[in-house]
VODO-346730 format. One record per residue (C-alpha): residue number from 1; x, y, z; residue in three letters. Coordinates in Angstrom, 1 decimal. Each point is the difference from the previous one (the first is absolute). Layout:
<sites>
<site pos="NUM" c1="X" c2="Y" c3="Z" code="ala"/>
...
</sites>
This chain:
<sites>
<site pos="1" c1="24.3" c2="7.3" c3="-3.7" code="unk"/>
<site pos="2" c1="1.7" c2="2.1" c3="2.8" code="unk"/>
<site pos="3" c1="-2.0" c2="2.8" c3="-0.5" code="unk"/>
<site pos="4" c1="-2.8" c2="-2.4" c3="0.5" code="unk"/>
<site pos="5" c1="1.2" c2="-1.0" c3="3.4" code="unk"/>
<site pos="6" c1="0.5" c2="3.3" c3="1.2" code="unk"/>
<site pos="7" c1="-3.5" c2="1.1" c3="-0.3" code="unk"/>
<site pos="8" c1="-0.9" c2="-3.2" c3="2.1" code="unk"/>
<site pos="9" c1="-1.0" c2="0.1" c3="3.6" code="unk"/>
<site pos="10" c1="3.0" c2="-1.5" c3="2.3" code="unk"/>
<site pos="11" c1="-2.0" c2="-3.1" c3="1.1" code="unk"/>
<site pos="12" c1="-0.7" c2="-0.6" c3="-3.8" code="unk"/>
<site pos="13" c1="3.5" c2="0.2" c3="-0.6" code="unk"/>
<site pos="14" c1="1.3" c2="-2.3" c3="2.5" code="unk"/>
<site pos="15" c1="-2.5" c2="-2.5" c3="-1.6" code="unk"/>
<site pos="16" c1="1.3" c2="0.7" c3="-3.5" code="unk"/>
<site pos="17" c1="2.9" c2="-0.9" c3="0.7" code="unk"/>
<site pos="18" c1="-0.4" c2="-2.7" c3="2.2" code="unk"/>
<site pos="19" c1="-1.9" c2="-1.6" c3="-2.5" code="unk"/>
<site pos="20" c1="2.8" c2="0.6" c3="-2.4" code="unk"/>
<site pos="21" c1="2.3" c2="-1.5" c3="2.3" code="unk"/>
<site pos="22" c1="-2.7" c2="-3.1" c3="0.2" code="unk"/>
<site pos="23" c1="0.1" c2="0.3" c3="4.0" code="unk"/>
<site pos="24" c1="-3.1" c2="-1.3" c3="1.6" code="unk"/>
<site pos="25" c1="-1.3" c2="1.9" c3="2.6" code="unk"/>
<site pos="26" c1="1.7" c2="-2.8" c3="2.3" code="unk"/>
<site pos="27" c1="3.4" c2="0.1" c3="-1.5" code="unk"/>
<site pos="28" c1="-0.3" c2="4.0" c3="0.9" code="unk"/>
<site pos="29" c1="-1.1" c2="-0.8" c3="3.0" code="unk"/>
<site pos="30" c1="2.8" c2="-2.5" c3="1.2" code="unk"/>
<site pos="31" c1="2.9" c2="2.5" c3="-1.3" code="unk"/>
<site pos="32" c1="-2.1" c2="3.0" c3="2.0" code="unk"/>
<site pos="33" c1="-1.1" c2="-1.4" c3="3.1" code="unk"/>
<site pos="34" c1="-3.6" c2="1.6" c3="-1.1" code="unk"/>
<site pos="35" c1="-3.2" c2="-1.5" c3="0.4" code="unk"/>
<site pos="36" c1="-1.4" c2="-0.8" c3="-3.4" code="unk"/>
<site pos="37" c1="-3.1" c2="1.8" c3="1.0" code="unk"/>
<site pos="38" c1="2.3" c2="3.3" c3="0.8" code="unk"/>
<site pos="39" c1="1.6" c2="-0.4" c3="-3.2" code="unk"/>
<site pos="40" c1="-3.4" c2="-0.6" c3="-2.0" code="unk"/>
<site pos="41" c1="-1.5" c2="2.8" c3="1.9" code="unk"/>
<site pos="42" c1="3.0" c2="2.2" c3="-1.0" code="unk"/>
<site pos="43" c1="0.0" c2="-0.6" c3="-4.1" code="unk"/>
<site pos="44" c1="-3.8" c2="0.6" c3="0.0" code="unk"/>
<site pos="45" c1="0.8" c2="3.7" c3="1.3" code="unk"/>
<site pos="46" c1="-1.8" c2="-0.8" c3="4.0" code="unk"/>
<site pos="47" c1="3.0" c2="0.7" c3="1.9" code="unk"/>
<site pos="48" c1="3.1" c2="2.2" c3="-0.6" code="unk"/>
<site pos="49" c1="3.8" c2="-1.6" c3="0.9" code="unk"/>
<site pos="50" c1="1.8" c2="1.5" c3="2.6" code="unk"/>
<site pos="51" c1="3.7" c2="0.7" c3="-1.5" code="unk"/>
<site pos="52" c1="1.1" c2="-4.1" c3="2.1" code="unk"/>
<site pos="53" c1="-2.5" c2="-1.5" c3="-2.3" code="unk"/>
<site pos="54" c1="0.7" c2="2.0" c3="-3.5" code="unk"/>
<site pos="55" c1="3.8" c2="-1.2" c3="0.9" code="unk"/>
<site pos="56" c1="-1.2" c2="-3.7" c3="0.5" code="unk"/>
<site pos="57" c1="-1.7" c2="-0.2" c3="-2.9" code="unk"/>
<site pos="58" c1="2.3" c2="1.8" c3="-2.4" code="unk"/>
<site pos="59" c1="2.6" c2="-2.9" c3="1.3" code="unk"/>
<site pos="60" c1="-2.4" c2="-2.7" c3="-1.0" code="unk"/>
<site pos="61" c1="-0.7" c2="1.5" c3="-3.0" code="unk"/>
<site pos="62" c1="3.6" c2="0.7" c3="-1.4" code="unk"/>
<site pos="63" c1="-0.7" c2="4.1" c3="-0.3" code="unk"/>
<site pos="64" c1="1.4" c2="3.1" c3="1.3" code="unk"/>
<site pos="65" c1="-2.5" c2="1.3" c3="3.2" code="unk"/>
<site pos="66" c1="1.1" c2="3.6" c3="-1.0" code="unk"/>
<site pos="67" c1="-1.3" c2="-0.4" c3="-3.7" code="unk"/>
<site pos="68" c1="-3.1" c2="-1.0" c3="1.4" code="unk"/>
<site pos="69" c1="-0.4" c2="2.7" c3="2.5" code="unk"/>
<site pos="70" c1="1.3" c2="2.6" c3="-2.9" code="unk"/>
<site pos="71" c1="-2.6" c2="-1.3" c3="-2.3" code="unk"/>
<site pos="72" c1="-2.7" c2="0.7" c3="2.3" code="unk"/>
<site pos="73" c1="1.5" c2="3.7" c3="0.7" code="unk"/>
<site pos="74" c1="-0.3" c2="0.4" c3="-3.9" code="unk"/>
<site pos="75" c1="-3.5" c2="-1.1" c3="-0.4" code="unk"/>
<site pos="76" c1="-1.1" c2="2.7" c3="2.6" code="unk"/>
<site pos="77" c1="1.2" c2="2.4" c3="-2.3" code="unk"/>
<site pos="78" c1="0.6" c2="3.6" c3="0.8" code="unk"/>
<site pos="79" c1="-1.9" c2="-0.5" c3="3.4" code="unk"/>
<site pos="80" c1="1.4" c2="1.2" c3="3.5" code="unk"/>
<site pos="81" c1="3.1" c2="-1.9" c3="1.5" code="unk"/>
<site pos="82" c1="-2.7" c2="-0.8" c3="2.7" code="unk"/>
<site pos="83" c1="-2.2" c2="-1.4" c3="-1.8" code="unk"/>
<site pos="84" c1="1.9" c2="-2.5" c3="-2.1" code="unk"/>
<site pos="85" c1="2.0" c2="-0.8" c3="3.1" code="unk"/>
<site pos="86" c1="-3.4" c2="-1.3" c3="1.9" code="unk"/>
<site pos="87" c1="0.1" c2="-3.4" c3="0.5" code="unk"/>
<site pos="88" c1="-2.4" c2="-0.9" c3="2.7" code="unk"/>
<site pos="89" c1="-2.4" c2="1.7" c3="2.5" code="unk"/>
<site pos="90" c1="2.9" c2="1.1" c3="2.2" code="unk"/>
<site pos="91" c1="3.5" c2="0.3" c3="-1.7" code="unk"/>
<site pos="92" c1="1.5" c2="0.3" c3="-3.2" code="unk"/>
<site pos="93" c1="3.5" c2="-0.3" c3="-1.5" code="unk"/>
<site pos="94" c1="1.8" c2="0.5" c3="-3.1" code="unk"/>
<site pos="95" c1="3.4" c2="-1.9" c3="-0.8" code="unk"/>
<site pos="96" c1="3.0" c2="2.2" c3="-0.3" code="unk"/>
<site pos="97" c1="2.0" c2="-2.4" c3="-2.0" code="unk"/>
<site pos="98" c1="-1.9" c2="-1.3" c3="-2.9" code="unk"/>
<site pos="99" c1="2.6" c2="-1.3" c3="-2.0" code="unk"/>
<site pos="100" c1="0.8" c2="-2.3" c3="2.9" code="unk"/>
<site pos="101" c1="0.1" c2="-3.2" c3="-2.2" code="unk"/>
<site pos="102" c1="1.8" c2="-3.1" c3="1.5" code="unk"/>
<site pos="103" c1="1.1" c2="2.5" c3="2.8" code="unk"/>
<site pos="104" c1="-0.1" c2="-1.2" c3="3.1" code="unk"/>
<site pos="105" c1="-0.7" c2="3.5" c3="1.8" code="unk"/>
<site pos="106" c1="-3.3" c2="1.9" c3="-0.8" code="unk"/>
<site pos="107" c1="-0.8" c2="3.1" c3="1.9" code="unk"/>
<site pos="108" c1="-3.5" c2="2.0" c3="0.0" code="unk"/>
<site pos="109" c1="-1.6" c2="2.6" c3="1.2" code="unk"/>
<site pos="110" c1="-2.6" c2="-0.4" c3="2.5" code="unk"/>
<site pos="111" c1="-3.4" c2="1.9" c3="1.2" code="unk"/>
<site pos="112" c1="-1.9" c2="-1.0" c3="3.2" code="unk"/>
<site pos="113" c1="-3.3" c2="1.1" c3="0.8" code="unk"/>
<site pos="114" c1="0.0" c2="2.4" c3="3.5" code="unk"/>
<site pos="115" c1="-0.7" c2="-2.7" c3="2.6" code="unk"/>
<site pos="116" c1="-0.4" c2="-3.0" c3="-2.4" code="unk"/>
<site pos="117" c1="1.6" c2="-3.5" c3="-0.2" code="unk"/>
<site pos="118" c1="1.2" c2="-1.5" c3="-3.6" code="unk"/>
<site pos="119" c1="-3.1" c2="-2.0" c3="-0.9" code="unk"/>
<site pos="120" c1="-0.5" c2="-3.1" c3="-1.8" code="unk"/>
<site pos="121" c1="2.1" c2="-3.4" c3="0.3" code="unk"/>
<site pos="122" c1="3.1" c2="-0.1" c3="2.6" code="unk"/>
<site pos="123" c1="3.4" c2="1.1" c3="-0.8" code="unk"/>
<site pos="124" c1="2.6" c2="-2.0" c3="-0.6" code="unk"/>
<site pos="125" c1="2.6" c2="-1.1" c3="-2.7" code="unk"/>
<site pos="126" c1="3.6" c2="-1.5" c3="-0.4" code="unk"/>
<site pos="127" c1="2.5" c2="2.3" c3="0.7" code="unk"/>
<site pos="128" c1="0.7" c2="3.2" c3="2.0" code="unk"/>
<site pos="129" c1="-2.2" c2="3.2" c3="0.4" code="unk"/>
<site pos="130" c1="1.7" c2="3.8" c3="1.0" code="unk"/>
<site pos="131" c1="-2.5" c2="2.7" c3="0.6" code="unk"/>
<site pos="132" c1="1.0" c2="3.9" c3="0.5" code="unk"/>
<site pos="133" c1="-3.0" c2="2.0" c3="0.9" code="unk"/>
<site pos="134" c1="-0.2" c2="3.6" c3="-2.0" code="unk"/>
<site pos="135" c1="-3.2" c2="1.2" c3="2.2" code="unk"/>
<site pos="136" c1="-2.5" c2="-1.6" c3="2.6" code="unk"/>
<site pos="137" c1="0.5" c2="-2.0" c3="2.9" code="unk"/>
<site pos="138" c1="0.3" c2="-3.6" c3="-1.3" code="unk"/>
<site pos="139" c1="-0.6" c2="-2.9" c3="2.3" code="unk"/>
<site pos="140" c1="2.0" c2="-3.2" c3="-1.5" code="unk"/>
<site pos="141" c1="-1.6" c2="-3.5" c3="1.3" code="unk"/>
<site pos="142" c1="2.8" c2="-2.9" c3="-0.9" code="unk"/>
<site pos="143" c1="-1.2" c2="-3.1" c3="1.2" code="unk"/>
<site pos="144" c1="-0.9" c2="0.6" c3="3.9" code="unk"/>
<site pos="145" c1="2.1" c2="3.0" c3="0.4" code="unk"/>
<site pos="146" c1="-0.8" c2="3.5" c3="-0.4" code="unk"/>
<site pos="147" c1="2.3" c2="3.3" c3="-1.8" code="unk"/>
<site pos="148" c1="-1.7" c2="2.9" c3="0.3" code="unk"/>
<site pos="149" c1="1.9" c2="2.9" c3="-2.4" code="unk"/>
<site pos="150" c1="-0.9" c2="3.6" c3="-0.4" code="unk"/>
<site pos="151" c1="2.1" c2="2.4" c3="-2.9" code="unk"/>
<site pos="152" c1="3.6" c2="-0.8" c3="-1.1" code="unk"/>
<site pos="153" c1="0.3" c2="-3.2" c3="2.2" code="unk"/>
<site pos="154" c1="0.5" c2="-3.7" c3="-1.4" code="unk"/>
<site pos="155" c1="-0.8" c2="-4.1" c3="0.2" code="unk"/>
<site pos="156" c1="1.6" c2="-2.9" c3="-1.9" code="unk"/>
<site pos="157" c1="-1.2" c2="-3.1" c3="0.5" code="unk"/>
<site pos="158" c1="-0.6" c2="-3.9" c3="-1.5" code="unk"/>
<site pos="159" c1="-3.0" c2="0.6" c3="-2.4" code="unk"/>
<site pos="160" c1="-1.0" c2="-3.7" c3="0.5" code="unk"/>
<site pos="161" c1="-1.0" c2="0.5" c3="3.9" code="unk"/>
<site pos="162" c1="-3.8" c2="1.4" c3="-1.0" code="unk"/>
<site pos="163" c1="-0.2" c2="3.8" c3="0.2" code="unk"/>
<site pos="164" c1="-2.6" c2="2.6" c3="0.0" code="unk"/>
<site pos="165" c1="0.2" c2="4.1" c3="-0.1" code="unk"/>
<site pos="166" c1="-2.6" c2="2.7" c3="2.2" code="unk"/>
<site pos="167" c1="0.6" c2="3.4" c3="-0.5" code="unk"/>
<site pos="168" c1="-1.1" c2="1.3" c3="3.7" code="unk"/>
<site pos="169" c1="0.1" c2="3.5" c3="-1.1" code="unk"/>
<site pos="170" c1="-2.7" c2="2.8" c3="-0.9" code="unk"/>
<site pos="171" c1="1.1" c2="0.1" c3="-3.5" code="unk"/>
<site pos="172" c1="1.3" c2="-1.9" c3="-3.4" code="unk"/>
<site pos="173" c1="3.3" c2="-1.6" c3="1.2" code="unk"/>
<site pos="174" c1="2.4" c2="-0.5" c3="-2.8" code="unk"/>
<site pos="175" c1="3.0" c2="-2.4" c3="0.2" code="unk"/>
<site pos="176" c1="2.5" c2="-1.2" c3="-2.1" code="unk"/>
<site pos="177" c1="0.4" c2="-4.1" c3="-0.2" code="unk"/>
<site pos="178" c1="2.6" c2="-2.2" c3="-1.8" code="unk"/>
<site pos="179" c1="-0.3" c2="-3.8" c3="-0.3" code="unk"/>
<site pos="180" c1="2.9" c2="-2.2" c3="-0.8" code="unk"/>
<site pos="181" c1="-1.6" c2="-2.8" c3="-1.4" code="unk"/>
<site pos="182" c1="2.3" c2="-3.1" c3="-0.4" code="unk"/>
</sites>
């Protein structure tokens, strides 16, 4: 039966198991903060989670984010780090602790498009958010006010305050970003 769930898509996963849970789309929902429509949207395979969502839902579900996020790297098989790692049209992100089980600190690695913004739902989940930036030049939007980060430098902030990333520079930023998740 495991091996069966490996081989499925992510969205088709989360559904397994919601089902297996017996969670309505609601009861997900109300535990997420997610429009049913999102959530829907996302088990049918029309929209990818942002690494916020995939730790929302693994909390409503009862599972481990990392094993999910390590089960999709394993489907890809022997592909390129960059091509498992792409999650959406501009970043992608790969979690650098995936045996992170009832842990309250997850950290991943993070790819920004040059001169893209995260895309998809807003940002924001319980808890705190640090992010170092490797390469780029990172602007950090946290609520109304504005970090703007370039190589080696740093932000920590309250991860419920909505959020969003834009790599300003020429080329692939890459950051490193650890969520302590209550």
């Amino acid at each position: 039966m495991a091996d069966r769930r490996k081989k499925l898509p992510f969205g088709k996963r989360v559904m397994k198991l919601r089902r297996e849970r017996k969670l309505s789309l609601k009861d997900v929902a109300n535990e997420t903060g997610l429009a049913k429509d999102y959530i829907s949207s996302l088990e049918k395979g029309e929209v990818i989670p942002p690494v916020a969502v995939i730790l929302q839902l693994s909390r409503a579900l009862g599972i481990d984010s990392g094993l999910l996020l390590r089960e999709e790297k394993e489907e890809e098989g022997k592909q390129r780090d960059q091509d498992y790692q792409k999650r959406t049209e501009a970043y992608a992100y790969e979690t650098l602790t995936p045996e992170a089980k009832d842990k309250h600190l997850k950290a991943f690695r993070v790819f920004i498009e040059p001169r893209e913004d995260h895309k998809g739902v807003s940002y924001q989940h319980a808890g705190e958010e640090f992010i170092y930036v490797l390469k780029g030049r990172i602007e950090v939007k946290v609520g109304e006010n504005t970090n703007v980060l370039g190589p080696n430098q740093t932000v920590h902030f309250n991860s419920s305050i909505v959020h969003r990333l834009k790599n300003l520079s020429a080329s692939r930023a890459e950051l490193v970003v650890v969520l302590y998740t209550p």
